[in-house]
N, C-alpha and C positions, 0 to 999 in steps of 0.2 A: 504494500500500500504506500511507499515510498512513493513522494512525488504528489498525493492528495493531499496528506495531511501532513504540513509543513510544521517543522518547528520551531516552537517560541522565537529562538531568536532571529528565525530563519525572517516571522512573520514580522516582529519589529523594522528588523531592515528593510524590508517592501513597505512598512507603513511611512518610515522615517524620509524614505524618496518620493513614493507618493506624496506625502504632508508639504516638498516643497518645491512639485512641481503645479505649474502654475493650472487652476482649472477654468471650464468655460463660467463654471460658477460664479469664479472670480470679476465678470466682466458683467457680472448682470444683478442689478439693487434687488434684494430678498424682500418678499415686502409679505404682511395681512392682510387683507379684504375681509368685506363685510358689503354685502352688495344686494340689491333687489331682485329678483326671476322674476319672469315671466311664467305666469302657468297658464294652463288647457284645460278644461274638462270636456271629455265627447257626449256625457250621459245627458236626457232632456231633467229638466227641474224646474220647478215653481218658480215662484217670480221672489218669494221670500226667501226660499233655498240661495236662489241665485244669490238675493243682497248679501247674505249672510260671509258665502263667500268671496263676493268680491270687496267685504271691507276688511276680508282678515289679510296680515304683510305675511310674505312669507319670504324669509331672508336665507342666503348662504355665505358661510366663512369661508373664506380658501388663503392659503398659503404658496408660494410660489414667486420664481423670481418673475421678472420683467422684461420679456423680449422684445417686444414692440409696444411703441404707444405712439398713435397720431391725434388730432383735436375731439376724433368720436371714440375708440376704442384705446384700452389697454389689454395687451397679450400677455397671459404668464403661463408659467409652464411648472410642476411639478418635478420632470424630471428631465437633468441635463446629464448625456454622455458624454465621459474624456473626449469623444473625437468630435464633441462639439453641436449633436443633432440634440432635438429639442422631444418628450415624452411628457402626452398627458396635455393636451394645452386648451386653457380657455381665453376667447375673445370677449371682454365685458363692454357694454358701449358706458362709457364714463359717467353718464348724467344717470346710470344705475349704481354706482358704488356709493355708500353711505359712510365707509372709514376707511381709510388708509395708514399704512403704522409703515415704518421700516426695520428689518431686524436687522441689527448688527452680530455678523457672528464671529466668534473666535476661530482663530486659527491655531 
């Protein structure tokens, strides 16, 4: 099983060159959201049903950095590969986000 299961000090040395090369992470602000959806319903409903639901908010948090933003939309993504491609990504149109935070993270 040599070769799967690396050891300890084997793993430190792979983390210690990992930890200082540079990632695509690095090039893109981490940020929180807290943002409005949009929903659907397909089923028919009353007229009271309906109000009911359309005065309730229904919000989503995401975490993710920031690959793109123009005047309408900000893009973030979940997940970044070393070689730089983008996993996971959502498009929010702006005038739906309610908070924005930035995290700062340790290196």
């Amino acid at each position: 099983m040599r070769g799967v299961y690396q050891s300890s000090k084997a793993r430190q040395r792979i983390a210690k060159k990992v930890s200082k090369t540079p990632t695509p992470a690095d090039k893109y602000p981490l940020v929180f959201l807290k943002w409005l959806d949009a929903e659907s319903k397909p089923q028919w409903e009353s007229k009271d049903e309906t109000d009911r639901w359309s005065n309730e908010i229904f919000t989503v948090t995401d975490v993710g950095w920031i690959i793109d933003e123009n005047k309408t939309y900000v893009t973030i993504c979940s997940q970044l590969s070393s070689d730089g491609d983008f996993g996971s990504k959502t498009k929010i149109p702006k005038s739906w986000v309610l908070k924005r935070t930035r995290i700062k993270c340790q290196k």
